[in-house]
N, C-alpha and C positions, 0 to 999 in steps of 0.2 A: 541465417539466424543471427540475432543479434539480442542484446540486453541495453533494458532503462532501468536508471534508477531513481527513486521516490523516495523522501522523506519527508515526515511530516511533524512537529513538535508544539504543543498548543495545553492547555489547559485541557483537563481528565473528562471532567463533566461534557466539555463538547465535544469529546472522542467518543464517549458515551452515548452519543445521538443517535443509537443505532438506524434508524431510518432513513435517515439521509446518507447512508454508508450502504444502505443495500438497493441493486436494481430496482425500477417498479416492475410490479407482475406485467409478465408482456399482454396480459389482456386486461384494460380498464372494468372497475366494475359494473357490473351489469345494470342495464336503465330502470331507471326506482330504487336504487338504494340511496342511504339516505346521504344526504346532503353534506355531511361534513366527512363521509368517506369517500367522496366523489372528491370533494375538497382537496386531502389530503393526497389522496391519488395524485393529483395536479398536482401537485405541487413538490412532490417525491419524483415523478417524472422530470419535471420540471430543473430541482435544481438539484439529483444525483449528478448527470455528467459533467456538472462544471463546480459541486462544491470540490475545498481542497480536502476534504476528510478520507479517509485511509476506507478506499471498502474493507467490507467484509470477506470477502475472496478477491486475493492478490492482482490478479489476471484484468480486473474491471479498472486495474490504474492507466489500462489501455484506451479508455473511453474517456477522460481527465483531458482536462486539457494541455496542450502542449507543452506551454509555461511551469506545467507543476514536474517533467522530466530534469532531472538536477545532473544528469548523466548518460552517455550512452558510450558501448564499448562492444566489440564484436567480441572479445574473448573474456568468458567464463571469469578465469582468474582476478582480470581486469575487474570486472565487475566485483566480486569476491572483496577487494582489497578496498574497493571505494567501503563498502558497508562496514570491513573492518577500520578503515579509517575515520570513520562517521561515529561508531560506537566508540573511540579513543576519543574524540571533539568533545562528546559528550559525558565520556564517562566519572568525571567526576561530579556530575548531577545526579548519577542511578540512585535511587533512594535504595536498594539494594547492595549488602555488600559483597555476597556474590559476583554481581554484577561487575561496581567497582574493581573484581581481582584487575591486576594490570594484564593477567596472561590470557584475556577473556577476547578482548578482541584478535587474536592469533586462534583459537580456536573458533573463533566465530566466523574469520577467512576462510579457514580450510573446512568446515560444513557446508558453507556456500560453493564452496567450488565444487567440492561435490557433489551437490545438488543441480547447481546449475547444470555444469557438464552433463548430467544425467536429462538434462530437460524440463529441469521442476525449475517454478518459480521459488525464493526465496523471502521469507516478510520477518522480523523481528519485533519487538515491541519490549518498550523497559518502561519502568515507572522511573519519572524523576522525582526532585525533589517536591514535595507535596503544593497542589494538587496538579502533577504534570505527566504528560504523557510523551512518549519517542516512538515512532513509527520506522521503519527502515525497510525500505522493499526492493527488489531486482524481479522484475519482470521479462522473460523472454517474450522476443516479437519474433515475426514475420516468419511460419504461425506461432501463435501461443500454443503449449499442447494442451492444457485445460479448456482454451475458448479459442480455437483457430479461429472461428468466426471474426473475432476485434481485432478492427483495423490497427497499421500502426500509429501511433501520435507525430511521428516525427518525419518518416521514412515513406 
């Protein structure tokens, strides 16, 4: 077992896309409906696995392409310290001033580690300065426990 990790940082609105952040139904829709949800199906198909937008459940950054892994690290902690060191880069953008505390990424490490440890994926999300968004994810691979099924991206 091992961990990636994902970050993603972009304007609010296009995080906002939820459609292209989630799977297509694994079955298209059925013949005769109508044309521009046939459409749309295509094209959610089409461009979920390779947009860089942050799904909606953590585990599908397994299907992303290889390029958007910013890390890989067999031990938890490792992992744990990239995301806390990721929310430091960032933190004086959080439009939150919670966020901004300085002691926030120290406890944002030691959540992740023990989540990770435990087998769960880890995701974050902070608002920047307006109108911005921060993504921050740790994915376990090789299995995932939520989606064994998704291959690894790297390995």
């Amino acid at each position: 077992m091992h961990h990636h990790g994902y970050l993603w940082a972009g304007p609010k609105e296009r995080f906002d896309q939820e459609a292209l952040r989630r799977p297509p139904h694994p079955e298209p829709p059925p013949a005769g409906s109508r044309p521009e949800l046939i459409q749309r199906y295509r094209e959610v198909a089409a461009e979920f696995p390779v947009v860089d937008l942050p799904p909606l459940e953590t585990a599908y950054w397994l299907v992303k392409p290889r390029a958007l892994v910013r890390g890989t690290w067999d031990e938890a902690k490792d992992a744990a310290a990239w995301l806390g060191e990721r929310s430091a880069e960032y933190g004086h953008r959080f439009a939150s001033g919670d966020d901004r505390d300085v002691s926030r990424p120290a406890l944002l490490v030691r959540d992740a580690a023990i989540r990770l440890d435990a087998g769960a994926d880890v995701s974050y999300g902070f608002y920047l300065e307006r109108p911005s968004y921060l993504h921050l994810a740790v994915v376990i691979c090789s299995p995932n426990r939520s989606r064994p099924e998704l291959p690894c991206p790297v390995r």
